[in-house]
N, C-alpha and C positions, 0 to 999 in steps of 0.2 A: 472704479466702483460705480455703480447705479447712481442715481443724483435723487434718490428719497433719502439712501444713506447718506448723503452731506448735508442734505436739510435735517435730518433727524439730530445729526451728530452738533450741527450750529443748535438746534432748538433744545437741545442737553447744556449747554453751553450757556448759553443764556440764562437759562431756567435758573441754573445756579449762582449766575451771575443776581440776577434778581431780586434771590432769597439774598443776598448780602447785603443788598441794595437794602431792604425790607427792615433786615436786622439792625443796621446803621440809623433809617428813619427812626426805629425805636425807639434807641438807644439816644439819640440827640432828643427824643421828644423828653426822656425820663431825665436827663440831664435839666434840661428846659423846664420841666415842672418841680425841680429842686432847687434851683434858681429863684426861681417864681415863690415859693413857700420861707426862702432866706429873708428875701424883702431887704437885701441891704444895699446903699446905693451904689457903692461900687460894683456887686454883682448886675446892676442892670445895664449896665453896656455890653454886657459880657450875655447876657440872657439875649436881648436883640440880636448880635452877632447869631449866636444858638440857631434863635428862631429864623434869620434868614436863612442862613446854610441849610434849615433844616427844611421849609419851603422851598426855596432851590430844588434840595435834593427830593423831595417826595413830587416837584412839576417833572422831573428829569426821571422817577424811579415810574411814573405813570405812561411816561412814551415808553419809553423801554419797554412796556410790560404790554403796548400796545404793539408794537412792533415785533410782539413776540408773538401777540397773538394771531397776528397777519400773518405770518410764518407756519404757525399752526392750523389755520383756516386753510391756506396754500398745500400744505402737506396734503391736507384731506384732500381735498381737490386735485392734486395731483393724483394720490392713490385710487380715487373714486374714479379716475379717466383712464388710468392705466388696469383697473381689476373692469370698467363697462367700456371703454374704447371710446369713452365720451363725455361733454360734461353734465350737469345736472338738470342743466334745461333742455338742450339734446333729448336727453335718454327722456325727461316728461314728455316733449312735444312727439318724440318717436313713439311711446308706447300710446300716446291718445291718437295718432296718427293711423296707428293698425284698430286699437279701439273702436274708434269713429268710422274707418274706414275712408282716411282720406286722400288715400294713393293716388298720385297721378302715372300718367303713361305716357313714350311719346314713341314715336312708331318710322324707324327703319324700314326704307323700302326697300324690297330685294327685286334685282332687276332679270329679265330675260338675258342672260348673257346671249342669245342667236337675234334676239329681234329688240331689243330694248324697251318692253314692255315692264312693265310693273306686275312680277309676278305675286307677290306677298308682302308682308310685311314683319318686320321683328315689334315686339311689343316691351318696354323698357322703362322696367320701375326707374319712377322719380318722385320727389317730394318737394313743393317752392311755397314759401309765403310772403307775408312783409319782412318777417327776420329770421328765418331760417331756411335753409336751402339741403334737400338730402340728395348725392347721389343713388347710382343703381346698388354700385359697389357699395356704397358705407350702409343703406337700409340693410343688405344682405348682412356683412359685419356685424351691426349691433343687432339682429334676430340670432345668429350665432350663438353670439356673449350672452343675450337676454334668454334664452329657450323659447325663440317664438318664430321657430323657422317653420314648422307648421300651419302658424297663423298667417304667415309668410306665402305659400303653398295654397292655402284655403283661397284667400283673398284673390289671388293672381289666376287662381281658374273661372272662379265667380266673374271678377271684374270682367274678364276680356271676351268671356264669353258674350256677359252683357253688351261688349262694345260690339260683338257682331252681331246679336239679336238687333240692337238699335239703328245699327246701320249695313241692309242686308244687302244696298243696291252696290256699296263699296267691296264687298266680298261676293257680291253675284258669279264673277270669274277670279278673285281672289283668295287667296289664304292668310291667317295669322299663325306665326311663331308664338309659342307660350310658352316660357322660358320656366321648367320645373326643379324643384329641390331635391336634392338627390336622400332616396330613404324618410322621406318624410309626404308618401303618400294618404291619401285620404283614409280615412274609417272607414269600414263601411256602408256605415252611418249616412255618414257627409257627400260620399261618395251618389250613394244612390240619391238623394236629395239632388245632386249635381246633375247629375244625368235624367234623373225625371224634369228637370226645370228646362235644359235644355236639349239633350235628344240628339235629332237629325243634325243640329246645328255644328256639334261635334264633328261632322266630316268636313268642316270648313277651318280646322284646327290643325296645328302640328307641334306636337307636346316635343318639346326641345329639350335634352337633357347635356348636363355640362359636365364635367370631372369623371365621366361615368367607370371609370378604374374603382370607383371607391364608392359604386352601389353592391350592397349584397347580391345574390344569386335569387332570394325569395322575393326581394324587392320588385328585382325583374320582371319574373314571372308574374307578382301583381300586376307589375305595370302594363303587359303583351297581353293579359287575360283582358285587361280594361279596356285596353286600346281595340282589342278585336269589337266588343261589346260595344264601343263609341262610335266605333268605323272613322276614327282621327290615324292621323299616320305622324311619325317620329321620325325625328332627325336629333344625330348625334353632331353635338357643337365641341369647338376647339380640336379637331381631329389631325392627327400629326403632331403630336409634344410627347403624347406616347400611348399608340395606338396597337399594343403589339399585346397585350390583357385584356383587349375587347375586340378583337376580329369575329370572333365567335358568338358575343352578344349581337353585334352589327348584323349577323350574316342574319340573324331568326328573327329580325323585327324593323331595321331600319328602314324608311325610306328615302331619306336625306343625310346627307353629311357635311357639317360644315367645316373649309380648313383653315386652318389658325391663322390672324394675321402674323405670327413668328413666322411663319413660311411666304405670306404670299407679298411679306415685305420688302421691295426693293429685292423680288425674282430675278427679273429683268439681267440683273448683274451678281447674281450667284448661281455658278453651274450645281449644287451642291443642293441648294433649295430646288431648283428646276426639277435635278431626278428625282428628288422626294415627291414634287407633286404629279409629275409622269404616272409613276407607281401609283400614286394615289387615285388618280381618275381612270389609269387600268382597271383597277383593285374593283374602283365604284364599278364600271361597267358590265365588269364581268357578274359579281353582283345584284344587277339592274339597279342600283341608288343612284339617284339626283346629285350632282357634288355642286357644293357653295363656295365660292372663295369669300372671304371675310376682308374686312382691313383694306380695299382696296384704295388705296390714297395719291395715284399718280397716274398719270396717262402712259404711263410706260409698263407700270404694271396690269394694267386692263389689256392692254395688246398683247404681251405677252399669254397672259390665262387665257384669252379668247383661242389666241390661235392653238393653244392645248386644245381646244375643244370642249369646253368648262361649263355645265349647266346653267349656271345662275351665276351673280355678281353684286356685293353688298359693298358698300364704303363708304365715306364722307366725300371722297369724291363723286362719285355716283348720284349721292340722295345723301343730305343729313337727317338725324333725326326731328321727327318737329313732334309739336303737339296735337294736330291735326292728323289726319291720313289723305297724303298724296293720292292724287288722283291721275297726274302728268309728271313727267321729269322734265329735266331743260332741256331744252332745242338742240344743243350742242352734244350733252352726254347723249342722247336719242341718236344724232345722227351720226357721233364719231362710233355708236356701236355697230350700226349699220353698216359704215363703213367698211371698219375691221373685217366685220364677216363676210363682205362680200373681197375683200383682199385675202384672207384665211381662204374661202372657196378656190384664188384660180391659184393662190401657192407659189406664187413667182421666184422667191427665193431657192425651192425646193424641187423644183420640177423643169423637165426639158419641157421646152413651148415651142412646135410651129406655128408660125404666125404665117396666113396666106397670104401669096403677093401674086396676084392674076390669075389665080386657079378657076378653074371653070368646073373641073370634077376631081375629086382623090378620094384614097384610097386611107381609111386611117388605118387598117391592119400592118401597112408598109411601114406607117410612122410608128406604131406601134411596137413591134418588131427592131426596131432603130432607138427604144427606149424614151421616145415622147411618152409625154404625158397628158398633152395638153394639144388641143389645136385650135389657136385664136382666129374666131373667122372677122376679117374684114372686108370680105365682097358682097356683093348686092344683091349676088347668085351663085351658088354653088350646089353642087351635087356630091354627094356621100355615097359608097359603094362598095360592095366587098369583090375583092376577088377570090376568097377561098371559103372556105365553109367551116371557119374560126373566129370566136370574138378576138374582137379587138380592145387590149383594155387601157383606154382612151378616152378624155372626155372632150367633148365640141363645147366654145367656148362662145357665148357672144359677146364683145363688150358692150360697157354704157353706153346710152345714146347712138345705136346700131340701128340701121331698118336696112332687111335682108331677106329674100326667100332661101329657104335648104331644103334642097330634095334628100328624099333617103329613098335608095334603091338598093331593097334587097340586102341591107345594112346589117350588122350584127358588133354589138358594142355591148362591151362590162366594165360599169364601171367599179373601181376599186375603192380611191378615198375620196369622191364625188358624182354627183351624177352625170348622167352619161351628155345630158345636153342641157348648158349650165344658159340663161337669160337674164343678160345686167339689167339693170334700171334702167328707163326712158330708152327701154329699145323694144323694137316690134318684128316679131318675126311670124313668117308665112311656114309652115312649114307641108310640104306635099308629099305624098306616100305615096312610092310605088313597088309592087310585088311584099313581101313579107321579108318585117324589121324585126328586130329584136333587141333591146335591152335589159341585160343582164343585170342584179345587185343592187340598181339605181335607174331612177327615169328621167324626166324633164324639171329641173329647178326654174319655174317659174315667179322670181322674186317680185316683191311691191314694185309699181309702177311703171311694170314689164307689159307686150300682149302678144300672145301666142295664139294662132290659128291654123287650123292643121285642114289641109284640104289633101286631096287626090282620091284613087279607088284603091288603094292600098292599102293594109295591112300591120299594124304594132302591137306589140306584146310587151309588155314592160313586168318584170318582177321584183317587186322592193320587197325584200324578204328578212330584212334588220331593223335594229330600232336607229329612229332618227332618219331613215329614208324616205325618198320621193315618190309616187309615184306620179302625178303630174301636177307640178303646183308647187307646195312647199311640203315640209313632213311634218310631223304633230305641234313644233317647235318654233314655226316659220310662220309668216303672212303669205301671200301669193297675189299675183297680178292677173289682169284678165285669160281668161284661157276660153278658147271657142273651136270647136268641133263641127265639123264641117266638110269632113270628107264622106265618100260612098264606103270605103271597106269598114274594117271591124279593128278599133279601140279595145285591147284588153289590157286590165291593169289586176296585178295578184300580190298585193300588199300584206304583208303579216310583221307583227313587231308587237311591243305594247302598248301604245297609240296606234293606232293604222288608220292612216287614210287614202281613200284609192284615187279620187283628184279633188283638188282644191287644197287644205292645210291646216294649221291650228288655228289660224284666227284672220283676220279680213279687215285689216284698219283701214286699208285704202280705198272700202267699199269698192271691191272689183267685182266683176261678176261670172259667173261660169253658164256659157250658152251653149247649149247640144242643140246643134242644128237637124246633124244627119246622121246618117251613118247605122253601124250595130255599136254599141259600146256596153261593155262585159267590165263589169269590176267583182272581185273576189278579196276580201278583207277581214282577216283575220285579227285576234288579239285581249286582251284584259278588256279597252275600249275602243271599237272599229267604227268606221262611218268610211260608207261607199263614197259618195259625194257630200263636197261642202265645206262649214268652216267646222272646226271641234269646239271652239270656245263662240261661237255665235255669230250675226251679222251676215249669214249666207246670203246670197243672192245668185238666185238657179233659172233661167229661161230653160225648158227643154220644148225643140221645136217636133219637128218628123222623128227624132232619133227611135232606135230601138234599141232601151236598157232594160241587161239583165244584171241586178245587183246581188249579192251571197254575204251576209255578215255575219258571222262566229264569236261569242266574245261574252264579258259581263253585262257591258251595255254595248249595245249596237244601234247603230241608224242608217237603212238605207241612203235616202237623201234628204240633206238640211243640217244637223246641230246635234250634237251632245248634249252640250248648254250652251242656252242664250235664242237669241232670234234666227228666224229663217221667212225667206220672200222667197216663195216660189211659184211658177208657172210653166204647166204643163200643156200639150198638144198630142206628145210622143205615146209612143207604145214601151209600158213597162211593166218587169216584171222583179218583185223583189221578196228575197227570202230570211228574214232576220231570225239568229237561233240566238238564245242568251237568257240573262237573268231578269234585264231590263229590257226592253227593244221598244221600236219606234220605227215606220217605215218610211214615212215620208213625216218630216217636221221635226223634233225635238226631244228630248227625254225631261230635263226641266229647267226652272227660271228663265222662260222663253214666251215670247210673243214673235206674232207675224201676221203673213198672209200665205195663204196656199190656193189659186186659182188653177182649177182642173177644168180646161176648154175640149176636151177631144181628147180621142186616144182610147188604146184597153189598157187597164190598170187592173193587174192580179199583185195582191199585197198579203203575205205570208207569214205570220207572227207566232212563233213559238218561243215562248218566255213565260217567265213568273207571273212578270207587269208587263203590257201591252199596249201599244195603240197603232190604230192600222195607219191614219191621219190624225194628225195635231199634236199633241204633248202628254206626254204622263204629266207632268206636272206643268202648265202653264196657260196661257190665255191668246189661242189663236180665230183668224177670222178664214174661211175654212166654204170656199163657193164651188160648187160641180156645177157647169154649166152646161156640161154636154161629156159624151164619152163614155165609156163603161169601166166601172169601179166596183172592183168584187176583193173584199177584206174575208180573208180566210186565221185561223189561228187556231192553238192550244196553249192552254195555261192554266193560272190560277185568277187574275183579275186583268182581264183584255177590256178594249176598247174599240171600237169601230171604227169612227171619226170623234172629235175630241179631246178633249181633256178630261180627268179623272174627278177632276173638282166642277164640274160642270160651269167652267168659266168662259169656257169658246164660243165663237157668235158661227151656226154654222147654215146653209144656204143652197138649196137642192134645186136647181132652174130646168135641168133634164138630164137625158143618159139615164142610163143602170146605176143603178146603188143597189151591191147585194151584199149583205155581212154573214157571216156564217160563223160565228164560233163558239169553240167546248171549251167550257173552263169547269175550276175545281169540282168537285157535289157540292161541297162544304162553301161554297160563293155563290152571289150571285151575277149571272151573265151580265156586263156589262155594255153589251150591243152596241147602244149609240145615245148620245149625251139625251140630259134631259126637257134640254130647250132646244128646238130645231125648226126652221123655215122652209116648207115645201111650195116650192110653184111650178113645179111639175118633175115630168120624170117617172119612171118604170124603179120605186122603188122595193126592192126583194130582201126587208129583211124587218124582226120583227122588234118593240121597242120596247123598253125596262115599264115597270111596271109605276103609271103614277104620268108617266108623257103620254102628254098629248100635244101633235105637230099643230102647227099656225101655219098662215100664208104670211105676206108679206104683209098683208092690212090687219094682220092681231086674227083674223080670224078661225075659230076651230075646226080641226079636218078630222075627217073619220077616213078611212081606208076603204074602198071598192076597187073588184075583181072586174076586170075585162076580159072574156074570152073571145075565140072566132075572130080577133083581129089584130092586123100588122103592126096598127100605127092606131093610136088615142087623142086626137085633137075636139076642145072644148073649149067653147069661149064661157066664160064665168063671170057674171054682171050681177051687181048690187047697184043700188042709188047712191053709192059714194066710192066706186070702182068697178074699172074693168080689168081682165085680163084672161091670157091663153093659157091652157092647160095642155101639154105638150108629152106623150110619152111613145117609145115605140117598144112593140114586143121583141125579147129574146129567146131564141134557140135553148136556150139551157131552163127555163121556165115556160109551163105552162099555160099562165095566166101574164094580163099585165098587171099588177099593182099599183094602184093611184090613190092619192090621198085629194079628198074635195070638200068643200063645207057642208056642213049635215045635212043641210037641204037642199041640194045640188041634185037637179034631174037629170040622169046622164042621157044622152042620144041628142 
């Protein structure tokens, strides 16, 4: 039986015992006061006797009765913890706790399972004081029991949004998990309050849902309606316990999946668990969703999921939760993930490897044909070759700590489940082109603290045409090492997936840099988010020397060269030409949360923006420093709110020294043309283009300039002197205009 019903049954028991007790007191008292009224002397020994038994018994009938009432108090208390899950101080402090509003959080980091970065974080109610302590699990519990899982709900979108407003430089490339209640969405009310406070901020978010077997069907659909309106993306938590009543929710809305730690526990040593999660990150892929493993608690388990192939990686081993948000992970979990992935690349276990021993030149199609998979080089020099006019599907291998030249002649390679010419850590390779390469599927995996330089008068063509692929550098997912270009032939790179990047990779932690020396180099970049050249998440660093680049990017947001988001350093000389089609676009520099520099020394620059939101140079949203020092720079586009040079916030410090500046562009009727920012420095220059209403250019000394036409000549030199400076005014005429256009101080006599 229950244990209320044997307190109840003992507190029956009692009770009756009590009233006996009570009835006896009585009874010995009326005794005693008859006694008392005889007055005779032999009744008074007999009366005393009375009287003590009967004090006795009424100190003995008082415990008892107290003891009964402890019992009773107990009972309640027990029944008030089993009907609220808790006890009475509990359930006060928890309900002023939602009251007040004084939830804390502490924050899970979720790692780059490819590079061990810190991609996001989980957000995880907690409650601590001087005497009370709530976890995640028991706050959920007692809103349950209490009906205050709404209030639940409310709190937890408010809160963590607030923690990314306040701290925007921590989710500049980050995201938070927000762990939501199932069925107990906002009002519409609240909702919209929600969303007018915060906004744009919402796409720094991923509304996390748990149990979701047991959200209704209209639930949902509020929820996919919201989520489009927020532009937040969703991932389904605990997936694998039983995932076979939401395939179908999954398919219309998720973009993350996290899997259970039941599954990813002690893998390593269940073939059982293994194919469950096989399937599962098939399932994801096929799909396009992000897959999390959860729960990861051991170094055995992380190797294992990596070498699946595993998006992301959350555990206590990895990261615990803290109260703070991580900014770094340990040295150790960093490097062992590093690792891993670079032992997952060459597959040792799983694949035939020729290793060279004095080769001077081969053939990998022979190997290939023979069922390698792999051919590790460790000569100084070798040469690659085909003899037939079939790829090879093979990949070239270098190990760590390698310095080597490889020629490729007339080479043609596909690679399959890596790229086709894979660069360990702390090795340096020359690589020299002769006649026309080709690489199929996958290109050059240029990891951290690798350097690849590619000379000759030859010709490569590389096609990364999947998600997760190379084209020179690393793929959306990856960091990349120096890469430099350097030969006479032509560089083509035709990347398409849903990140695309055509060289460089997703991010740049080792501050490497990509230098186009020479050559033609052609990149073509397809995708949801494409960038020709650079990093995706920030920190670019671009030399372009003589090269001649033709860049094509397709996509929601695209970037020629430089960044998605974050910074980009770059400097030009070369001749290029770039054509970005999309919703967002940006040709050279960034789309947003970005600073840098952009120095254009020399060269023709044709920069082609067709998008919603534009900028020919600098940032849709950020704060760059932005100098033409010579060259010709002609920004062409169509849209609705384009930009010139700049940024959209008039935050860029921008600086016109000579060369052509010519802007040209159509946007909506219903806008206004955005030309070129509204604060700008001319000290010379032919420039061809005209300015928003309200600028007016400066030199370098504050002083105002008004625009004058030169005709009838080549070249415009002018020395320009005040009592508190000198300097040259420097412009030459172009072919494509009639006149030169110069800007000079109002009072400036020209001739």
């Amino acid at each position: 039986m229950h244990k209320s019903h044997y307190q109840l049954q003992d507190h029956k028991k009692r009770s009756l015992l009590l009233h006996i007790l009570f009835c006896l007191d009585t009874l010995l008292l009326i005794i005693s006061f008859a006694l008392a009224l005889h007055n005779h002397s032999d009744s008074r020994s007999l009366l005393l006797l009375f009287l003590a038994i009967d004090i006795m018994l009424i100190i003995y009938t008082a415990i008892f009765a107290y003891k009964n009432l402890l019992i009773v108090h107990k009972l309640e208390d027990y029944l008030f913890q089993i009907s609220h899950g808790t006890d009475r101080i509990r359930l006060e402090q928890f309900n002023k706790m939602l009251d007040d509003n004084q939830v804390d959080y502490q924050f899970q980091p979720i790692l780059n399972a490819r590079t061990g970065d810190i991609f996001a974080y989980e957000a995880l109610m907690t409650y601590q004081s001087d005497l009370l302590e709530f976890t995640s699990t028991e706050i959920l519990d007692l809103a349950t029991r209490e009906n205050r899982l709404y209030d639940i709900e409310k709190l937890t979108l408010h809160n963590n949004m607030e923690i990314i407003r306040h701290q925007p430089d921590n989710f500049r490339t980050k995201m938070l998990f927000i762990n939501c209640v199932l069925n107990y969405h906002l009002t519409e009310e609240d909702f919209s309050k929600l969303f007018t406070t915060f906004g744009s901020l919402f796409e720094k978010a991923v509304i996390q849902l748990n149990e979701i077997t047991y959200m209704s069907e209209t639930s949902m659909e509020v929820l996919k309606e919201r989520f489009q309106k927020m532009k937040c993306q969703f991932s389904y938590s605990d997936y694998g316990t039983d995932e076979t009543d939401v395939i179908d929710l999954i398919n219309s809305c998720a973009n993350y999946i996290k899997i259970d730690r039941s599954i990813t526990s002690f893998i390593d040593l269940n073939t059982k668990k293994q194919h469950q999660l096989y399937n599962i990150i098939n399932f994801a892929r096929l799909k396009n969703i992000k897959t999390i493993a959860t729960g990861i608690e051991r170094y055995e388990e992380l190797e294992y999921i990596i070498n699946l192939d595993i998006d992301y990686v959350q555990g206590d081993f990895l990261a615990k939760a803290d109260n703070s948000l991580a900014t770094t992970i340990s040295e150790e979990i960093f490097d062992s993930i590093q690792k891993l992935n670079y032992k997952k690349i060459l597959a040792l276990t799983n694949h035939k490897i020729y290793e060279t021993k004095g080769d001077s030149i081969l053939d990998p199609y022979t190997f290939s044909s023979k069922s390698y998979s792999i051919i590790l080089i460790k000569e100084e020099k070798i040469t690659f070759t085909s003899s037939s006019n079939k790829y090879a599907k093979i990949s070239l291998v270098v190990p760590d700590n390698q310095k080597c030249e490889i020629t490729l002649d007339n080479l043609m390679i596909c690679g399959i489940d890596r790229p086709c010419l894979i660069i360990g850590t702390n090795s340096s390779v020359t690589l020299r082109l002769i006649g026309n390469n080709n690489f199929s599927n996958d290109g050059i995996r240029v990891v951290e603290q690798s350097d690849l330089q590619v000379i000759g008068d030859g010709n490569l063509t590389i096609h990364a045409d999947r998600n997760g692929r190379t084209g020179i550098g690393g793929s959306d997912a990856q960091t990349y090492g120096n890469i430099t270009l350097a030969g006479e032939g032509t560089i083509k790179v035709i990347s398409s997936s849903n990140l695309s990047v055509g060289i460089g990779g997703g991010r740049n932690s080792a501050n490497s840099t990509i230098r186009l020396f020479s050559g033609t180099i052609i990149v073509n970049a397809n995708g949801y988010q494409t960038l020709g050249i650079g990093s995706l998440m920030g920190n670019a660093k671009i030399y372009i020397g003589a090269a001649n680049i033709d860049i094509k990017t397709e996509g929601t947001k695209t970037v020629g060269i430089g960044s998605i988001i974050g910074s980009a350093d770059i400097t030009t000389l070369g001749n290029i030409n770039i054509e970005c089609n999309g919703k967002i676009s940006t040709a050279i520099g960034s789309i947003e949360e970005s600073d840098g520099l952009i120095h254009i020394k020399g060269g023709d620059l044709s920069l082609s923006i067709n998008a919603r939101i534009g900028t020919g140079v600098g940032a849709i949203q950020g704060k760059y420093t932005i100098c033409q020092q010579d060259g010709n720079l002609t920004v062409s586009g169509e849209g609705y709110e384009l930009m010139g040079l700049g940024d959209h916030f008039s935050m860029s410090y921008i600086k016109i020294k000579g060369g052509l500046l010519a802007v040209r562009i159509v946007a909506s009727p219903n806008n206004t043309i955005l030309n070129m920012p509204r604060h700008i420095i001319i000290d010379g220059g032919n420039i061809q283009c005209d300015f928003p209403e309200g600028t007016i250019p400066v030199n370098s000394h504050g002083t105002l300039l008004t625009a004058h036409l030169i005709t009838n000549m080549d070249e415009f030199v002018q020395s320009i002197e005040t009592i508190s400076y000198k300097y040259i005014y420097r412009a030459v005429y172009s072919e494509l205009y009639p006149f030169i256009k110069v800007y000079l101080p109002e009072n400036s006599i020209i001739g």
